[in-house]
C-alpha positions in Angstrom: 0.0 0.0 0.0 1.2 3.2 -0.9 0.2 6.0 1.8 0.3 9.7 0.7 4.0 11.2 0.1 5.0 7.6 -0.8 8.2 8.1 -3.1 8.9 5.7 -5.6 12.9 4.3 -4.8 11.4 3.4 -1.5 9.4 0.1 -2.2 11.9 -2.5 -3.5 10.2 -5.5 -4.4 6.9 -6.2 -6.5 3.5 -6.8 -4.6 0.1 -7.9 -5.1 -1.8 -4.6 -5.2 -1.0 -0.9 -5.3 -2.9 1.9 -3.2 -2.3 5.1 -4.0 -4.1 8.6 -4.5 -4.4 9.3 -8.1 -1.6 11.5 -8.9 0.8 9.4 -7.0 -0.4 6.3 -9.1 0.0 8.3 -12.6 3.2 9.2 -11.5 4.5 5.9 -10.8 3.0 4.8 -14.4 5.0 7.6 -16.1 8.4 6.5 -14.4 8.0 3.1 -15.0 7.1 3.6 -19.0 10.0 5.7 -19.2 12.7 3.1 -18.2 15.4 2.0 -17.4 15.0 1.8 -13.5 11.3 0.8 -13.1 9.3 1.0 -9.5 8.2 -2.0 -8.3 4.3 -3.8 -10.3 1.9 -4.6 -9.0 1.0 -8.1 -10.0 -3.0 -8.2 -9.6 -4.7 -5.0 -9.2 -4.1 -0.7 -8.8 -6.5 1.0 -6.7 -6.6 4.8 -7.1 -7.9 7.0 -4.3 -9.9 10.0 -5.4 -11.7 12.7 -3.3 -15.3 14.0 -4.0 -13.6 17.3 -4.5 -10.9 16.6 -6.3 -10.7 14.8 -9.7 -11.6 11.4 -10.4 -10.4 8.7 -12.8 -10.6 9.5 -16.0 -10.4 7.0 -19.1 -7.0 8.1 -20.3 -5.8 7.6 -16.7 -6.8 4.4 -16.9 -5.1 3.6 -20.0 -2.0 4.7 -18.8 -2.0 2.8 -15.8 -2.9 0.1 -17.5 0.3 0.4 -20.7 2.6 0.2 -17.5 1.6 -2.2 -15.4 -0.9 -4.2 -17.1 -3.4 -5.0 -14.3 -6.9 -4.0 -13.5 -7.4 -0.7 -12.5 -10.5 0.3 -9.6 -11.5 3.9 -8.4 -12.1 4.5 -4.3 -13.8 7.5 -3.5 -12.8 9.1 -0.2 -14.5 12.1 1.9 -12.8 14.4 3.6 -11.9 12.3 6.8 -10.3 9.6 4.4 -13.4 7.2 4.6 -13.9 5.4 1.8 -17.4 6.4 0.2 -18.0 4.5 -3.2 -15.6 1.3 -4.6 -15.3 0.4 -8.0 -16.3 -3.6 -8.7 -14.6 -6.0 -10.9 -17.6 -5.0 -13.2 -16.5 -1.4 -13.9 -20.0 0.1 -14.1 -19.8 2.7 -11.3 -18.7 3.1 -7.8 -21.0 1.6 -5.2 -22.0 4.1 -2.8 -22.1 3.9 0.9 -25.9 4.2 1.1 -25.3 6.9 4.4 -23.5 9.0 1.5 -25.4 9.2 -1.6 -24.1 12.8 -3.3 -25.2 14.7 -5.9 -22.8 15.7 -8.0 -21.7 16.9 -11.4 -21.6 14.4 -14.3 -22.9 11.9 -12.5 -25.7 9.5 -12.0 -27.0 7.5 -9.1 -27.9 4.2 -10.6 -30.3 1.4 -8.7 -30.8 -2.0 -8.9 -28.6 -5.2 -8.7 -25.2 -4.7 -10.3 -23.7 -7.6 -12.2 -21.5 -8.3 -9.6 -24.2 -9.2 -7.3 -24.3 -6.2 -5.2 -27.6 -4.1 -4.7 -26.1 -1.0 -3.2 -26.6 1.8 -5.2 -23.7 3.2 -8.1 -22.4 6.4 -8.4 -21.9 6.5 -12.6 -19.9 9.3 -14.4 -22.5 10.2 -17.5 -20.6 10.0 -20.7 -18.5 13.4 -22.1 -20.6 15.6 -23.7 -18.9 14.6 -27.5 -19.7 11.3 -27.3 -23.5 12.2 -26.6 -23.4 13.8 -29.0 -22.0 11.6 -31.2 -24.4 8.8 -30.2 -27.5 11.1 -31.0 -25.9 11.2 -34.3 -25.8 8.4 -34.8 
């Protein structure tokens, strides 16, 4: 697990799964694509920590995370206190939600009903940009 101020020489050896607030993560991906001296992979999943407040995982984050270590990628949501408030399934169709913190927020939807995973808690679902709406009511 990677805590906050976690700088990269100090992990020496590869481990199962990576914790780490967004920008720490990306910046761990963009050493270890540029070479030679690589951090440490993880070898089964990243976990990215993002705040209501603060921005979340986008697509192209996820791609990059992905070219450079090559293992699933999920989004925590954290409130201020550090509690974690929505988790991203194996599914990757929103974040389930806490149901005592259910937020509205920009570009987002709440969605109900059983997930695919099996859960029944409510998803917190980014809504698509605003191009490829447009796009699809194109098409």
């Amino acid at each position: 697990m990677l805590e906050s101020g976690f700088r990269p020489g100090s992990c020496t050896r590869d481990c199962d799964i990576v914790v780490a607030p967004l920008q720490e993560a990306l910046a761990l991906a963009e050493k270890r694509l540029r070479g030679p001296i690589a951090p440490p992979s993880p070898r089964v999943a990243i976990v990215v920590w993002t705040r209501v407040d603060s921005d979340s995982l986008a697509e192209h984050h996820r791609d990059l995370l992905w070219r450079a270590f090559g293992v699933p990628v999920f989004e925590q949501i954290r409130d201020a206190e550090g509690q974690v408030i929505a988790r991203e399934c194996e599914v990757h169709d929103g974040l389930h939600m806490n149901r005592a913190y259910l937020p509205e927020s920009f570009g987002t939807e709440i969605v109900t009903g059983q997930c695919e995973c099996g859960s029944e808690s409510p998803r917190r679902r980014k809504r698509p940009p605003l191009r490829r709406m447009a796009a699809v009511a194109a098409a």
